[in-house]
GUPA-411931 format. One record per residue (C-alpha): residue number from 1; chain; x, y, z. Coordinates in steps of 0.05 Angstrom, whole numbers. Each point is the difference from the previous one (the first is absolute). Layout:
# residues N
num	chaine	px	py	pz
NUM	A	X	Y	Z
...
# end
This chain:
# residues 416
num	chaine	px	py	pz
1	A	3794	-1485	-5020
2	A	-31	-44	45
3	A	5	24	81
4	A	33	-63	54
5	A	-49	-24	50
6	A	16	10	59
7	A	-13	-58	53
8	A	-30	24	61
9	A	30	-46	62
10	A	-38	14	66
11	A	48	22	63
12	A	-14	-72	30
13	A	24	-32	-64
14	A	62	51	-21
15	A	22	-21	71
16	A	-7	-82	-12
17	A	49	30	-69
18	A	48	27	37
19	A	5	-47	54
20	A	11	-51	-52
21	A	38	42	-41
22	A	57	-1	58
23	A	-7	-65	5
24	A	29	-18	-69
25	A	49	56	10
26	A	32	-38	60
27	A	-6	-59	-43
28	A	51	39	-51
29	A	52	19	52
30	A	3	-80	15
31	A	18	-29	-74
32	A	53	17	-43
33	A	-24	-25	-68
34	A	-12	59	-41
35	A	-60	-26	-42
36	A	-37	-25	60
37	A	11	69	27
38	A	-22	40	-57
39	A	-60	-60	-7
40	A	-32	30	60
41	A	19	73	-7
42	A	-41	-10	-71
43	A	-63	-19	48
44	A	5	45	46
45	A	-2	58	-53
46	A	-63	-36	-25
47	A	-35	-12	72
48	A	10	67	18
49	A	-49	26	-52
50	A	-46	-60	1
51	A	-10	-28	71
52	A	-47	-46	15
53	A	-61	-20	-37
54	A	-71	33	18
55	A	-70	-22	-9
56	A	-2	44	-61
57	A	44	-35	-36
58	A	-41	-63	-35
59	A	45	-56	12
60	A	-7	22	81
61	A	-68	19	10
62	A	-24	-61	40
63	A	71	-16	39
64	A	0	54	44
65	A	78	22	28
66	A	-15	48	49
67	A	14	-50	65
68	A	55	-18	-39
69	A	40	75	-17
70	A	-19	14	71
71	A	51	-58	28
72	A	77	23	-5
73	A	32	-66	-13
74	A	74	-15	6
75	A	37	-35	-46
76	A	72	-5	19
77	A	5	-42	70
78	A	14	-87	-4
79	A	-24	-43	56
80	A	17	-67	20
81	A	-51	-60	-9
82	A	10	-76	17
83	A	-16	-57	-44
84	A	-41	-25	49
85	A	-47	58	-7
86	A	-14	-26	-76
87	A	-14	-62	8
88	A	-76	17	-5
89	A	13	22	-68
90	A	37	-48	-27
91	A	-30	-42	-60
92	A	-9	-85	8
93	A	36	-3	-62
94	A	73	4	-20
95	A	26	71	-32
96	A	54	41	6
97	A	-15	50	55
98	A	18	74	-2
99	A	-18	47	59
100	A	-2	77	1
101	A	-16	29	68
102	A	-25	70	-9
103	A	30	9	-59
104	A	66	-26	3
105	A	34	-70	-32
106	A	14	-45	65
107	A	51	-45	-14
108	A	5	-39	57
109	A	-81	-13	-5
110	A	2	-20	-66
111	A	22	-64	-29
112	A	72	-9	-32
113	A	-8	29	-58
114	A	71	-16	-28
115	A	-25	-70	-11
116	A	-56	19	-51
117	A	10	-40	-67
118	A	39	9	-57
119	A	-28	66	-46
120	A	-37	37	67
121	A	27	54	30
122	A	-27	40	55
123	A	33	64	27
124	A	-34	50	56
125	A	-18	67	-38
126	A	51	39	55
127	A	54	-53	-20
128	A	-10	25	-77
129	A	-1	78	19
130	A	63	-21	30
131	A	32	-19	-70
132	A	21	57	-45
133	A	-42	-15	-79
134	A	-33	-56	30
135	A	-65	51	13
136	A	-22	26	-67
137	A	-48	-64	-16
138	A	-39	31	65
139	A	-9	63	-33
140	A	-20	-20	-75
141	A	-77	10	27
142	A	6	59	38
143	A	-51	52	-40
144	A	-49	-59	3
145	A	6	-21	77
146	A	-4	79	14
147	A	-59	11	-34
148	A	-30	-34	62
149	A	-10	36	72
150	A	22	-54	37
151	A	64	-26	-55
152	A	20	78	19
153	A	-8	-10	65
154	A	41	-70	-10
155	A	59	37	-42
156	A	5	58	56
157	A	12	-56	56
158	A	31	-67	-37
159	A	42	-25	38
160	A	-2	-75	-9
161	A	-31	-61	-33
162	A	28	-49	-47
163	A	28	-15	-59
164	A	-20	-74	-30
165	A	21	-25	-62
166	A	-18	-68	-24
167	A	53	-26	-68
168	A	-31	-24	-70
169	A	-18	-62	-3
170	A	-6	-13	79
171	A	-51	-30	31
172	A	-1	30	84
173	A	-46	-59	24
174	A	-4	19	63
175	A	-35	57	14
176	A	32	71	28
177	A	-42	22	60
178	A	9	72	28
179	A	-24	16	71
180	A	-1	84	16
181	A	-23	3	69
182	A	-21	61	34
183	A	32	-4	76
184	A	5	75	17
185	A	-63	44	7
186	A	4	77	-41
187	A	50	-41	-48
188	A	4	10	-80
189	A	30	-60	-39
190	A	15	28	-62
191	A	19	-57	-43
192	A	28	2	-78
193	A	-1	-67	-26
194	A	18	-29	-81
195	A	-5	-66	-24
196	A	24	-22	-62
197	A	-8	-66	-49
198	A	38	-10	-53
199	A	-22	-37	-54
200	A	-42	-66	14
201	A	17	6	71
202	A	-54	-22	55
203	A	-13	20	64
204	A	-52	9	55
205	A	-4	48	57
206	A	-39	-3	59
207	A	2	72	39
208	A	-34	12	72
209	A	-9	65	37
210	A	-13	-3	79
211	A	-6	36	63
212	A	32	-27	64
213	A	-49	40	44
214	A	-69	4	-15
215	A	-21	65	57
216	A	-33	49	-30
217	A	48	50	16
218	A	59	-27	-36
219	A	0	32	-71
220	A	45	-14	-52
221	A	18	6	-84
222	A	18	-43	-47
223	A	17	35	-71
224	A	17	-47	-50
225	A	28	8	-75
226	A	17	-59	-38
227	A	21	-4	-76
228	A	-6	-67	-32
229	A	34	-9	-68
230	A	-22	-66	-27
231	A	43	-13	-64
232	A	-38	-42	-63
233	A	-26	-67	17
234	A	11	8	77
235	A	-50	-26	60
236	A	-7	41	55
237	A	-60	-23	57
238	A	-3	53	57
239	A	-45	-14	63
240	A	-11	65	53
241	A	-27	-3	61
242	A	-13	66	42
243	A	-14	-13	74
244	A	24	59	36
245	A	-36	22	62
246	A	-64	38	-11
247	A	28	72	20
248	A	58	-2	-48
249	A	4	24	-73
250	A	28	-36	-61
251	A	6	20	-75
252	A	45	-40	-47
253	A	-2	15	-76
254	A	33	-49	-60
255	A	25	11	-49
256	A	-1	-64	-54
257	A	30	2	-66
258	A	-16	-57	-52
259	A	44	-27	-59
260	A	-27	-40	-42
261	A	-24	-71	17
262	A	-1	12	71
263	A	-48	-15	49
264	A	-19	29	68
265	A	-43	-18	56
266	A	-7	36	62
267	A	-56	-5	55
268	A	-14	58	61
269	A	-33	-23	58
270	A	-12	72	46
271	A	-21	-13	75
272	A	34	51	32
273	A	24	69	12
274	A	-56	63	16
275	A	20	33	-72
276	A	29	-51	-52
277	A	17	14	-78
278	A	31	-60	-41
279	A	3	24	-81
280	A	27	-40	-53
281	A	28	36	-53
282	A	8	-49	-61
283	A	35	9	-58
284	A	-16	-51	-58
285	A	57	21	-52
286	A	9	-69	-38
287	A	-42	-48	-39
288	A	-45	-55	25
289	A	3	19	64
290	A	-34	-23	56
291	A	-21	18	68
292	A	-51	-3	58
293	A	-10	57	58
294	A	-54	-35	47
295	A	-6	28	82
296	A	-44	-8	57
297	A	0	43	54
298	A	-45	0	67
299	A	-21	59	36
300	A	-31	16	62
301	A	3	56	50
302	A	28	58	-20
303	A	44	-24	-61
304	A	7	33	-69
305	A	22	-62	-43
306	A	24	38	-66
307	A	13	-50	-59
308	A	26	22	-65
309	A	27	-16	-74
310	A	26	20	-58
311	A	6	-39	-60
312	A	29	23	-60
313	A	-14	-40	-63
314	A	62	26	-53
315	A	13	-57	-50
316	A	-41	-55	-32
317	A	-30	-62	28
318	A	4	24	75
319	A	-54	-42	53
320	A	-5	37	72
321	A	-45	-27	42
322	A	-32	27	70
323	A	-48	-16	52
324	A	2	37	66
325	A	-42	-12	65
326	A	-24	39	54
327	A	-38	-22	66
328	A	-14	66	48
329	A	-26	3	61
330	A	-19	51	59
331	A	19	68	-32
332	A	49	-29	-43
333	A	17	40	-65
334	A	26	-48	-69
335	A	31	40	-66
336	A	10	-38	-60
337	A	27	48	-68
338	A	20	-53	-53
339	A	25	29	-65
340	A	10	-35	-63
341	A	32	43	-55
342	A	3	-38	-73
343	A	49	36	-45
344	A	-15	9	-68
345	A	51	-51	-17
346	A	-27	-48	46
347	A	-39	-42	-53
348	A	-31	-63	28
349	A	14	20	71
350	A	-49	-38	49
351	A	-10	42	64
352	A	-60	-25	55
353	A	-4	33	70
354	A	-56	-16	50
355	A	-18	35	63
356	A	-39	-36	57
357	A	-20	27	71
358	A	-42	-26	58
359	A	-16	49	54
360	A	-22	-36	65
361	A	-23	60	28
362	A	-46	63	-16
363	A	61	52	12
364	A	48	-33	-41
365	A	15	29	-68
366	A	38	-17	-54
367	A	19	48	-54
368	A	20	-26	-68
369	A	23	23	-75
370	A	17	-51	-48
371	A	22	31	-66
372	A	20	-15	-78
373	A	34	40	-44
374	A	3	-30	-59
375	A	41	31	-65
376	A	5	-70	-42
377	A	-62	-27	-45
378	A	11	-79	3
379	A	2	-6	81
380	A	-50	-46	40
381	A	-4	36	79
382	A	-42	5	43
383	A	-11	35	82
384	A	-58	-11	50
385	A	-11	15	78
386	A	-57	-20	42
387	A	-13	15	73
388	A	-49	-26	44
389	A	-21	-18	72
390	A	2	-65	30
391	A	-57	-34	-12
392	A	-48	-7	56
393	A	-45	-57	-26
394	A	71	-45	-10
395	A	12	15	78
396	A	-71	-32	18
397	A	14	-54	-43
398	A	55	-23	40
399	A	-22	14	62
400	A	-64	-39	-4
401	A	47	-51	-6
402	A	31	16	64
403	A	60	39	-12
404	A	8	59	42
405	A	-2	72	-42
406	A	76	15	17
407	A	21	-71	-39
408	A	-54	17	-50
409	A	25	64	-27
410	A	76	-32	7
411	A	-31	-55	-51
412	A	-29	54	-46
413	A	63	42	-1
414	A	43	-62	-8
415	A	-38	-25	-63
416	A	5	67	-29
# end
């Protein structure tokens, strides 16, 4: 009979546990839906044993957490923001705008969202804990969301999001963009979001995370979950930008699941926060199947810029594609872990990831572990990384032709 480890949880940790641990308790005493109650009393069961990640645990050995345990962020306080102080955010380009401000669906920020075409419906994740049956479809990946520190962490504090579902056969040309904005310093936005397409739907969505205060001193969270069921022969593009402030933390994890025919695109661009962790956790459970992962994040300072996937290959004829990018700076620290996993059913699957990193300075370091695992015989894939340092005799080149070193290495960086 085998003996249970044990996790060891340091006193500075087991009090970041509890302190969160009450948290999600006072969250309980404010809803009445049963399920949503028992949701989180599932995860705090499981936090409780497991905590926080370490550096001996592989996937965390190069993102550090210790600044981060060591804040005590709050999670259950609203403040008030004006549309004015948006504006700076805003894209040139019609969408559909959606704002959460530290968490929470703003209605009065947001666009009308009662005028949204036929076959789209969009409700605020709080509005749907609100409706007695209308959560079990947020619980149908629960063992796989807390298999992850952070989805824990996410279950024990959900509080709100949203719930977008886009018809079969409909076409949402316009894209939905989501603004969370950070306005309160020591603030956790714990956000549970699920988008669904029905079959041959379309859609694209644009999301943006900011800071309204760049001082050092104002720290803040954003914890992210969202599940993405994209039914057979359904388009989904996704865009992310992270710009929070450079003191702040972010880690979103997503959960995509592929029928078959379906196609997915999504794109990461990471510029801010001190710690951030963005993980895709893909799902390919159809036939011809296709999808791209690509990022590019940009580091300097003291930022840990943590990129991640995970692409499961289960059924024939899948094609994932992924390219990430990372330019680091300073002291700057980049983390790439791309898994592709080809299931021994997954004949034919085509699965290519490539890793490239530029480091613009000799204390930059970038960290990086593309993998295969590969169970099926007739597969074509295929993983590569390179890192180097900017190179010096490219910088004279342009700057015997007069442009100043600054606008040189902005060229370089640019073309890469």
């Amino acid at each position: 009979m085998s003996k249970k480890i044990i996790r060891k949880i340091s006193p500075m940790a087991q009090q970041a546990v509890d302190h969160y641990i009450e948290q999600s308790l006072l969250l309980n005493a404010a809803f009445t839906n049963d399920k949503v109650i028992a949701g989180r009393q599932r995860a705090q069961a499981i936090f409780a044993q497991q905590a926080f990640p370490v550096s001996r645990d592989e996937d965390w050995k190069y993102t550090k957490l210790t600044g981060f345990v060591q804040n005590r962020f709050e999670s259950l306080s609203q403040h008030s923001v004006k549309l004015d102080d948006l504006h700076a955010f805003l894209p040139p380009y019609a969408v559909t705008k959606v704002v959460f401000v530290d968490g929470w669906f703003s209605e009065e920020l947001s666009d009308d969202l009662s005028g949204l075409p036929k076959g789209v419906s969009f409700e605020s994740t709080r509005d749907v804990f609100e409706v007695p049956g209308a959560t079990d479809q947020l619980f149908r990946h629960e063992d796989i969301i807390n298999k992850t520190p952070f989805g824990i962490l996410n279950s024990l504090l959900m509080a709100d999001g949203y719930y977008l579902q886009i018809s079969a056969n409909t076409v949402l040309e316009t894209p939905i963009f989501v603004l969370y904005v950070q306005s309160q310093a020591n603030q956790m936005a714990t956000v549970r979001n699920h988008v669904v397409l029905e079959e041959n739907a379309e859609m694209t969505l644009v999301e943006q995370f900011v800071s309204l205060s760049a001082d050092e001193s104002f720290k803040g969270c954003t914890n992210v979950v969202t599940e993405m069921d994209i039914a057979k022969s359904a388009r989904m593009k996704q865009i992310l930008v992270q710009q929070q402030n450079h003191s702040s933390y972010y880690f979103n994890n997503q959960f995509i699941f592929q029928a078959d025919q379906s196609t997915f695109n999504t794109f990461y661009t990471g510029l801010g926060s001190l710690i951030s962790r963005h993980q895709n956790h893909l799902f390919m459970d159809g036939e011809h199947i296709e999808n791209r992962q690509n990022s590019a994040c940009l580091g300097r300072g003291q930022q840990t810029m943590d990129s991640r996937t995970n692409t499961q290959h289960n059924q024939v004829w899948g094609k994932s594609q992924q390219l990430h990018k990372y330019v680091l700076d300073d002291s700057a620290v980049g983390v790439f872990n791309g898994m592709i996993r080809v299931d021994r059913l997954a004949q034919k699957t085509d699965g290519q990831m490539d890793n490239k990193n530029l480091l613009l300075s000799t204390k930059a370091k970038v960290d990086c572990k593309p993998q295969l695992e590969i169970y099926a015989d007739d597969v074509k894939c295929s993983h590569g990384s390179a890192t180097g340092q900017i190179n010096q005799d490219q910088i004279f080149y342009l700057q015997a032709r007069g442009i100043r070193r600054s606008k040189a290495i902005e060229m370089i960086t640019q073309s890469f």
